[in-house]
C-alpha positions in Angstrom: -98.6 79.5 130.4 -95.1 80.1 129.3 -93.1 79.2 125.6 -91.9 75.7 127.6 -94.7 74.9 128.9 -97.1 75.0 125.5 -94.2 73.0 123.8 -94.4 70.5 126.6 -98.1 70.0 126.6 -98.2 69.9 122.5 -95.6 67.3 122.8 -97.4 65.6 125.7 -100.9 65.3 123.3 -98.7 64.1 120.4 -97.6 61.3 122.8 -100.6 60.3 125.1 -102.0 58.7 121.4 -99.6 56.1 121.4 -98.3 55.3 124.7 -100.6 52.8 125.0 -99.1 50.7 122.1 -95.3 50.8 123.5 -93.8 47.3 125.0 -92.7 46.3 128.2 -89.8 48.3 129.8 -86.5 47.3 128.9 -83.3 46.7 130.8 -81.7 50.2 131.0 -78.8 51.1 128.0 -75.4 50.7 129.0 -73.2 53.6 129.0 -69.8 54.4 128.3 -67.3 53.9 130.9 -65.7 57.4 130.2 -68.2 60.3 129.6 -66.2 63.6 128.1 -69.0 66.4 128.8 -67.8 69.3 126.5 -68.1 73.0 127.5 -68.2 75.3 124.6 -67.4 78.1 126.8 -64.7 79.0 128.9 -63.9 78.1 132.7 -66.3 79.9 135.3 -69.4 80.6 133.2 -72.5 79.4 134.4 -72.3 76.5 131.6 -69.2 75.4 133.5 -70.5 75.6 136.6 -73.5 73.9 136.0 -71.4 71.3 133.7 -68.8 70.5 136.7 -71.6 70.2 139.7 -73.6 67.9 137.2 -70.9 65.5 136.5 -70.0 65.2 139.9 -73.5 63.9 141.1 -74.1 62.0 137.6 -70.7 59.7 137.6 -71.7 58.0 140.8 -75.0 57.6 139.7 -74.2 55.8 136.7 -71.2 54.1 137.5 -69.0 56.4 134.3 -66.6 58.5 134.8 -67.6 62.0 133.9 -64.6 64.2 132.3 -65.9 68.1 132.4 -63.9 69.5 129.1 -63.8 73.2 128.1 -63.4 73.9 124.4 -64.2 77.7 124.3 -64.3 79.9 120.7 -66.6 81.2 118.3 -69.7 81.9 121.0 -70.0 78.1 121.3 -69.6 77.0 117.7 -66.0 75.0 118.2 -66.7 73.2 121.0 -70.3 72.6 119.1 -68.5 71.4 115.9 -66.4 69.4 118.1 -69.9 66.9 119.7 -71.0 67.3 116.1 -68.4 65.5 114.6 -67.9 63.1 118.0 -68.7 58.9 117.6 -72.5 58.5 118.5 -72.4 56.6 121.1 -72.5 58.6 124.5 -69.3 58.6 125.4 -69.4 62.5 124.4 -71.8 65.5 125.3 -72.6 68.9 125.5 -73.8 71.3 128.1 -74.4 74.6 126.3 -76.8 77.1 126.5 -79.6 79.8 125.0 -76.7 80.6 122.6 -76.9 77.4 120.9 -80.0 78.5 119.5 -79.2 82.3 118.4 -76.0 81.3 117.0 -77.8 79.2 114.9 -80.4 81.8 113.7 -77.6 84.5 112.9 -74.4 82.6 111.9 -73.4 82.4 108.5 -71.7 78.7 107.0 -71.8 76.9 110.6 -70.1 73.6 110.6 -73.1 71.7 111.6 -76.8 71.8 111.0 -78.0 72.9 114.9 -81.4 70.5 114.8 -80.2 67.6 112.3 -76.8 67.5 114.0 -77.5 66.8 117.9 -79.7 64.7 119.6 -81.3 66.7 121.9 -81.1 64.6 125.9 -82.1 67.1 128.6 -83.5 70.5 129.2 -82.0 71.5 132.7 -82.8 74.9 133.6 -84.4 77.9 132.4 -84.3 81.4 133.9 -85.6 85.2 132.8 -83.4 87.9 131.8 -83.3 91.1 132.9 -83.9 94.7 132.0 -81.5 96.8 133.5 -80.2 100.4 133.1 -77.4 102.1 135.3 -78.3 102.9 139.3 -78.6 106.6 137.7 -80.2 105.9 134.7 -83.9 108.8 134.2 -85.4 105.5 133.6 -87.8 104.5 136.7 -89.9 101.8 134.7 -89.7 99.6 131.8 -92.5 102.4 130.1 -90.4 105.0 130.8 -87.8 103.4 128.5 -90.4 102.3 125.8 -91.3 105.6 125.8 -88.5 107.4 125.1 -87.1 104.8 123.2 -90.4 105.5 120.6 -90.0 109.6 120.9 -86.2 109.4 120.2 -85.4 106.9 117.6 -81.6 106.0 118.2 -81.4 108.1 121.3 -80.8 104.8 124.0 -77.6 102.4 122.8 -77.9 98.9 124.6 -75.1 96.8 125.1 -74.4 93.2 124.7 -72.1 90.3 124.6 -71.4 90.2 121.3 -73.8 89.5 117.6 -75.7 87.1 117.7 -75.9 86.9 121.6 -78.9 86.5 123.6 -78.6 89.8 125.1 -78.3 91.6 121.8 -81.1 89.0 120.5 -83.8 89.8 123.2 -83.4 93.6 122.4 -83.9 93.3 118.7 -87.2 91.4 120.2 -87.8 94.6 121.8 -87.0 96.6 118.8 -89.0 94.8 116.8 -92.3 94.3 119.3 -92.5 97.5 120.7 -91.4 99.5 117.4 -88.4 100.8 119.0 -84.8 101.5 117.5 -82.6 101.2 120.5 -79.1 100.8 119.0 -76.8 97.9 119.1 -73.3 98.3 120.7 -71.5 94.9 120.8 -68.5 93.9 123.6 -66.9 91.2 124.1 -68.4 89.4 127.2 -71.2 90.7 128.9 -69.0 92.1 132.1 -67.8 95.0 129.9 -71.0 96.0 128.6 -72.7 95.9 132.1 -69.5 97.9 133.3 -70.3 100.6 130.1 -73.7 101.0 131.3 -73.2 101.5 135.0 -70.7 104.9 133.7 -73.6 105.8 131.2 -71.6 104.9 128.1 -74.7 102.8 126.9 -78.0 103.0 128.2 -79.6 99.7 128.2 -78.7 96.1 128.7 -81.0 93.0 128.7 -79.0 91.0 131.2 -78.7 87.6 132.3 -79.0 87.3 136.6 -75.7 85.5 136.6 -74.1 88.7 135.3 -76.5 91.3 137.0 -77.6 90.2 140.2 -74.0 91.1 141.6 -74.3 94.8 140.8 -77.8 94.8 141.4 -76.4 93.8 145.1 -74.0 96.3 145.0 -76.6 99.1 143.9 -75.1 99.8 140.5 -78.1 98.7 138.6 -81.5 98.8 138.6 -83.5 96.2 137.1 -86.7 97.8 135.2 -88.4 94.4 133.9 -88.1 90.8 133.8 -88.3 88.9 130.4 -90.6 85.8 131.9 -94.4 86.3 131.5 -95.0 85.9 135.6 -92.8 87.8 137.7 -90.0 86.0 139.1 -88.7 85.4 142.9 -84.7 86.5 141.9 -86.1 90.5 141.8 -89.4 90.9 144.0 -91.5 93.0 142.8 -90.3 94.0 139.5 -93.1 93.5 136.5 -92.7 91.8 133.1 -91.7 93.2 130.4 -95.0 91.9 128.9 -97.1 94.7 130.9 -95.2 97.0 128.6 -95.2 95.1 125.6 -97.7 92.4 125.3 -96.9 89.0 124.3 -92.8 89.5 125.0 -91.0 86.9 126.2 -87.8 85.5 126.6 -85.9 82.9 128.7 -82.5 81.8 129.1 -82.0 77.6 129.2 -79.3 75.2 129.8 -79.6 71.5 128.2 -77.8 68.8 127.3 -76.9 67.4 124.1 -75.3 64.5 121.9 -74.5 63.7 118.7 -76.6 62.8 116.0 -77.0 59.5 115.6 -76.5 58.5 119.3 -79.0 55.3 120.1 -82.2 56.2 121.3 -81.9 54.0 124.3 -78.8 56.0 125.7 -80.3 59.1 124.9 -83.5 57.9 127.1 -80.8 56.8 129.9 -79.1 59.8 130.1 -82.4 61.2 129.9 -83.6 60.0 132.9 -80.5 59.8 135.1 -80.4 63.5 134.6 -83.4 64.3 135.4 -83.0 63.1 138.5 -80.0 64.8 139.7 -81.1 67.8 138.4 -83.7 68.3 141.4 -81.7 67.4 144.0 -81.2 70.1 146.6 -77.4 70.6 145.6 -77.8 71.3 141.9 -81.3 73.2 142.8 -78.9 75.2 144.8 -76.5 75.9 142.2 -79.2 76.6 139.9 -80.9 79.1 142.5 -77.5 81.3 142.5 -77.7 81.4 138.8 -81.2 82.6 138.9 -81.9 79.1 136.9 -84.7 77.3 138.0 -84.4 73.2 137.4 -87.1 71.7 134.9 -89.0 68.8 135.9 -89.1 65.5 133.7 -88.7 66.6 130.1 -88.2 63.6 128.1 -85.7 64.4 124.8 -88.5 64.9 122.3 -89.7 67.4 124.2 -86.5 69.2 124.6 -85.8 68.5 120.8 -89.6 70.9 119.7 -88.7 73.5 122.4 -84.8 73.7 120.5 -86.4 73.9 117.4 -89.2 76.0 118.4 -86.5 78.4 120.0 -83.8 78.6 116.8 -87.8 79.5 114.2 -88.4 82.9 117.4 -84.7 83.9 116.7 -84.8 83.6 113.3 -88.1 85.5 112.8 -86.0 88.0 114.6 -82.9 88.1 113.0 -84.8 88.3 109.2 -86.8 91.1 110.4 -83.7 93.1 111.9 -80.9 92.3 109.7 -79.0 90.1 112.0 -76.0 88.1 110.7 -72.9 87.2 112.1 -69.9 85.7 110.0 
C-alpha cells in the first residue's frame, strides 16, 4: 500500500463516522461563467499539457468557459502567489504539481502559507520517478550505485532541476535513507542535467518519465530503479528503489487547487466534475504519455491530508540535509 493510498484510507475512516449524519444532497454550486486555470510553469510542460487537455473536456461539461493561463517564475511560486491572492470564488485555479510541495519545505519568506492558503480540489495523477544514469554509466543496478555511492563518499554528482526541485529532493531522500553523500549539482530545467549525465558530466539523475522516457527510447539512458513501491508498467522489469533501500518512496502528482476561502460547495463541484473527466480515455491517454496514471475519486479532504502529508516528508528532508532555497 502506497503513501496515497494510507492517506486515503485514514481519511476514508475519519469520514465513514459521520456520513451517516449528513443531509439530503443539494442542488449542485453554480460556477463562474469564466474559469482562468493558472499555470505556474511555462508553455509545454506536462502541467500545461495536462492543464490545456483538462480545460478542454471540463468547459463543456460545466457550461464555463475555461481560460488556460501561464504565469511561469520562481519554480511555481508567482503564478502560486498569483491564485493565493485571487477572489475566492472559483472563477480562478491552479494546476501545479509535486513542486508545490518541495518549494514549500525549502523556500525561504514565500508569499503565501502553502496549506492555509489553497483550498485543495483535485488530486489528478500521480506517477514514479526514475533512477537513471548515462547508457555508459559502470552502474548495472540500483545496488551497484548504493554501493559505490557508500565506498566513495562524494564520488557520484547527481543532477537536478534546480534547489528545492523534486529531482534534487528525492536524492537527498536517498542520501539521507541509504547513508549516501551523492553530490548536488543544480541546472536550470531538467533537459540540461539529463543532457550532463548522458556525456558523463554528472553521474546520477532521479528523473521524472516525461523528461527520461525519450532518451531512454533513444538508448541514452538506462533506468536503474523506479521510486513507486510496486514496479511500474512505463519500464518493465526494472525494480524499486525500495529493494535497495527499504521503505523509499517517492511519487510525482498533479492536482488542482483554489484559493483559500473558496465555498465548500464549489470546491465539491469542481471536485466532482473533475473527477470525471479525469478517467476518460482522452485525458487517461495524455496522462499515459506522461507516465501519469489518473486517480480515482479523491474527494478535497483527501487531497488536502496527502498535500500536507507530502510538504511534513520534504521537510523532514530538507532539516536533515540543509536544504534552503532563497
Amino acid at each position: 500500500m502506497n503513501h496515497l493510498h494510507r492517506v486515503l484510507g485514514a481519511c476514508a475512516i475519519g469520514a465513514a463516522a459521520f456520513v451517516s449524519t449528513l443531509p439530503a444532497m443539494a442542488a449542485p454550486a453554480a460556477l463562474p461563467k469564466t474559469i482562468t486555470l493558472v499555470v505556474p510553469f511555462g508553455p509545454g510542460a506536462s502541467n500545461d499539457t495536462f492543464a490545456r487537455v483538462l480545460a478542454q473536456k471540463l468547459a463543456p461539461k460545466i457550461g464555463s468557459t475555461v481560460i488556460v493561463d501561464n504565469k511561469p517564475g520562481a519554480g511555481g511560486v508567482i503564478g502560486a502567489s498569483f491564485v493565493n491572492r485571487a477572489a475566492p470564488d472559483g472563477s480562478v485555479l491552479m494546476l501545479t504539481s509535486s513542486t508545490f510541495t518541495t518549494t514549500a519545505a525549502v523556500q525561504k519568506n514565500l508569499p503565501y502559507d502553502a496549506i492555509k492558503g489553497f483550498a485543495p480540489v483535485s488530486l489528478l495523477a500521480t506517477g514514479p520517478m526514475l533512477i537513471t544514469v548515462g547508457a555508459q554509466s559502470p552502474y548495472r543496478t540500483a545496488a551497484d550505485l548504493i554501493a559505490d555511492a557508500r565506498a566513495n563518499k562524494g564520488k557520484i554528482n547527481y543532477a537536478s532541476a534546480g534547489i528545492g526541485s523534486i529531482n534534487q529532493m528525492s536524492a537527498e531522500m536517498i542520501n539521507a535513507m541509504a547513508k549516501t553523500d551523492m553530490t548536488h549539482v543544480p541546472y536550470k530545467g531538467a533537459a540540461a542535467g539529463l543532457t550532463d549525465m548522458i556525456s558523463g558530466q554528472v553521474q546520477m539523475m532521479v528523473a521524472s518519465p516525461a523528461s527520461a522516457l525519450g532518451q531512454l527510447k533513444a538508448g541514452k539512458v538506462r533506468v536503474l530503479a523506479v521510486t513507486s513501491p510496486k514496479p511500474s508498467a512505463l519500464v518493465p522489469g526494472v525494480p524499486p528503489l525500495a529493494n535497495t533501500v527499504p521503505g523509499y518512496e517517492v511519487e510525482i502528482w498533479w492536482g488542482v487547487f483554489a484559493p483559500a476561502g473558496t465555498p465548500p460547495a464549489i470546491v465539491e463541484r469542481l471536485n466532482a466534475e473533475i473527477n470525471t473527466v479525469i478517467n476518460t480515455p482522452e485525458m487517461r491517454e495524455r496522462f499515459a504519455q506522461e507516465g501519469a496514471e489518473p486517480t480515482s475519486s479523491v474527494a478535497p479532504d483527501q487531497f488536502a491530508a496527502y498535500v500536507r502529508k507530502e510538504i511534513e516528508k520534504w521537510r523532514t528532508v530538507a532539516q536533515e540535509k540543509h536544504i534552503t532555497a532563497e
